[in-house]
C-alpha positions as CSV (number, residue, x, y, z in Angstrom):
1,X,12.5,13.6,-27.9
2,X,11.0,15.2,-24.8
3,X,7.3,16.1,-24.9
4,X,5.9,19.5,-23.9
5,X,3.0,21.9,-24.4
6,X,1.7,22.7,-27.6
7,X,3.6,19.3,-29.1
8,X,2.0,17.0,-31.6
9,X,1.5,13.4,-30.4
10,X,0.0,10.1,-31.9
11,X,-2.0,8.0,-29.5
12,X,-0.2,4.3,-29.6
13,X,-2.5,3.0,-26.6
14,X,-5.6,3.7,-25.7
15,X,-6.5,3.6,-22.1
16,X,-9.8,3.5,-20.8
17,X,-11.5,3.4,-24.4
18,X,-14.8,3.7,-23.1
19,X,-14.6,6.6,-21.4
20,X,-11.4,8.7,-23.0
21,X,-12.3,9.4,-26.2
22,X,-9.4,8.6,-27.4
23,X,-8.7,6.7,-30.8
24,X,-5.3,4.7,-31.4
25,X,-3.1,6.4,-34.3
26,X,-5.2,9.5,-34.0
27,X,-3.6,12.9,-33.3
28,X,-3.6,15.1,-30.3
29,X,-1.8,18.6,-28.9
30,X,-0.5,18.3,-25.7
31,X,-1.7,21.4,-23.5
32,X,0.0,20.7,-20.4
33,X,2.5,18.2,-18.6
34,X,2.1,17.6,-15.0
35,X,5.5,18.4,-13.0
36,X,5.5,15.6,-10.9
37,X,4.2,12.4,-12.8
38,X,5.1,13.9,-16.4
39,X,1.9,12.8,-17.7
40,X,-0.5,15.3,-20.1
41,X,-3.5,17.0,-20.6
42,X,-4.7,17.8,-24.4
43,X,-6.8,20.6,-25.9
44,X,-10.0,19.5,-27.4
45,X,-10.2,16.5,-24.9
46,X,-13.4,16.8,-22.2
47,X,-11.7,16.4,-18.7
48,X,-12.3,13.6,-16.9
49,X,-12.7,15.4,-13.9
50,X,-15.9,17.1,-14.8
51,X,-17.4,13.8,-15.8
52,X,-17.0,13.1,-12.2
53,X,-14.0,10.8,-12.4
54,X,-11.7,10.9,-9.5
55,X,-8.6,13.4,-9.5
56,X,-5.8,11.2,-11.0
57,X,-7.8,10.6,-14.4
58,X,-7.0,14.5,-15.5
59,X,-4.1,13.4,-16.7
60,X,-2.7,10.9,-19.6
61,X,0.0,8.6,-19.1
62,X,2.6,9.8,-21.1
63,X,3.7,6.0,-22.8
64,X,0.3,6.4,-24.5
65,X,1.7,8.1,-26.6
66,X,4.2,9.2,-28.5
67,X,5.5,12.5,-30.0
68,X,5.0,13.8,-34.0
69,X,8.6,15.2,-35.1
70,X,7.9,18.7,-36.2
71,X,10.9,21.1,-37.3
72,X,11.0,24.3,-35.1
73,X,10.3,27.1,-37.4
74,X,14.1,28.6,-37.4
75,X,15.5,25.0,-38.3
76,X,15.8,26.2,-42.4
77,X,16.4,29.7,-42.2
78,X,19.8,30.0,-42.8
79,X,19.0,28.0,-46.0
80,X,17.0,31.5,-47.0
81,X,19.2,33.7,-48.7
82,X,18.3,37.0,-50.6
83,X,17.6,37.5,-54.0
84,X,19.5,40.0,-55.4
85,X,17.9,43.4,-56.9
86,X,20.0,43.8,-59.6
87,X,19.4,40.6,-60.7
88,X,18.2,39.6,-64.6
89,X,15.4,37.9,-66.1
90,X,16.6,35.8,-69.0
């Protein structure tokens, strides 16, 4: 299952846990994925970067963590059917 923005993941290893704020098991959204290294970026989190940490500590490494399965909204429409108007109330 490929990871992109606004995708639910669980943190299975926390890196720098002094710093990142991060807590193992706990639950983040992924805001953006770096196009080279693939790694993320998460709403809610402080960036390192304006703590004064150097460049490459923006980004998360991806193995950290690992995605949330969540149906796309469409996935049980066609199980919706209409209800009839003719229909009786026994």
């Amino acid at each position: 299952m490929d990871i992109g923005p606004g995708d639910y993941v669980e943190c299975i290893k926390v890196e720098f846990p002094e710093k990142s704020g991060f807590v193992e098991g706990g639950v983040y959204v992924v805001s953006e994925i770096h196009q080279t290294t693939g790694n993320l970026r998460f709403h809610g989190m402080e960036n390192p970067n304006e703590l004064g940490w150097p460049l490459e500590f923006g980004w998360w490494n991806r193995k950290a963590f690992r995605p949330i399965y969540r149906p796309k909204a469409d996935a049980f429409t066609h199980l919706l059917t209409d209800i009839p108007s003719d229909l009786e109330v026994v």
